[in-house]
C-alpha positions, 0 to 999 in steps of 0.5 A: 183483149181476152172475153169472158162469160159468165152465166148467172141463173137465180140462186149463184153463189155470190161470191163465186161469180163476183170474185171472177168477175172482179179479178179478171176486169182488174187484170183488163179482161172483157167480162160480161155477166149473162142472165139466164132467167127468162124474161129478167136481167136482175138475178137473185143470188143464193143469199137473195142478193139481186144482181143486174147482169150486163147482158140477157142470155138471148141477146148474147152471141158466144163464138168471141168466148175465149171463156165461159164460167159457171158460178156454182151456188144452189140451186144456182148450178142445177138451174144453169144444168136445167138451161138448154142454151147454156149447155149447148154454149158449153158444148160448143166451146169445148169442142173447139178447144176454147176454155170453160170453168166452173166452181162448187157445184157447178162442175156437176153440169160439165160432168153431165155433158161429158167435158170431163171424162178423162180429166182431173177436176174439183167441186164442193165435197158431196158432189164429186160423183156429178164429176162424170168420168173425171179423177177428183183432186180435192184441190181447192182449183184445177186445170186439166187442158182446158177446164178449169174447176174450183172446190167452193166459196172460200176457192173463189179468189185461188180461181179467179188468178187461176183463169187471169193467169190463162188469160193473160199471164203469170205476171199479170195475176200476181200483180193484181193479186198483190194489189188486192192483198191477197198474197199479203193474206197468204203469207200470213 
């Protein structure tokens, strides 16, 4: 079974980490919810909403991620660039090739790294410069090798079938996407 990450630093942007989270359990992906704040597994999203992650950010060994993903939400994303660990993560998955994913503003801390330069990426508008040596698309999600990037709240769902198609298949995100009433949605 396919195993996820998600980072969560006080101020995410709820739905960008629930959506993933939630679509990829439906899809029957391992996904584990990490706090990044020092001392508390409750988070507080952007709109005070308070979270109780699965995991500390200590207590996690990440070398089992087939993904690590990045909610965006400020100051979520620039709290998660200001964490030493979960850049050192993400430097370490990306070296090995392994898939990492981040959403709205959330991009700026690949950018930062240098896990983008070369390739084609998305992020909420205003923050395409954060995109350090990358193509901007504009694209609601985008996937070039193996990072994916999503353009902001309402990308949460197109984002979210995006990495349970990577991590499972075509079919498999379909059908859950189908059940969720999603494509019902889009073809309004």
């Amino acid at each position: 079974m396919a195993k996820v990450y998600v980072f969560l630093a006080n101020g995410f942007e709820d739905i960008e980490a629930l959506i993933p989270v939630d679509v990829l359990r439906r899809g029957g992906v391992e996904v584990v919810t990490v706090s990044v704040v020092e001392g508390s597994q409750i988070v507080e999203t952007s709109h005070r909403v308070q979270i109780m992650a699965d995991a500390m950010f200590g207590d996690c060994d990440f070398s089992d991620a087939d993904l690590l993903v990045l909610p965006g939400g400020m100051p979520g994303a620039s709290n998660l660039n200001n964490h030493e660990g979960v850049r050192q993560a993400l430097l370490k998955q990306n070296a090995a090739g392994k898939r990492v994913a981040a959403i709205c503003a959330a991009p700026l801390v690949l950018g930062g790294l240098g896990i983008l330069r070369g390739k084609q990426a998305t992020c909420y508008p205003g923050f395409e410069q954060t995109l350090e040596g990358a193509t901007y698309t504009g694209e609601l999600c985008t996937t070039d090798g193996n990072v994916t990037t999503g353009e902001g709240p309402a990308a949460a769902f197109p984002f979210a079938y995006e990495l349970l198609k990577q991590l499972k298949d075509a079919d498999t995100a379909h059908q859950v996407a189908t059940g969720m009433r999603y494509i019902h949605l889009m073809e309004k």
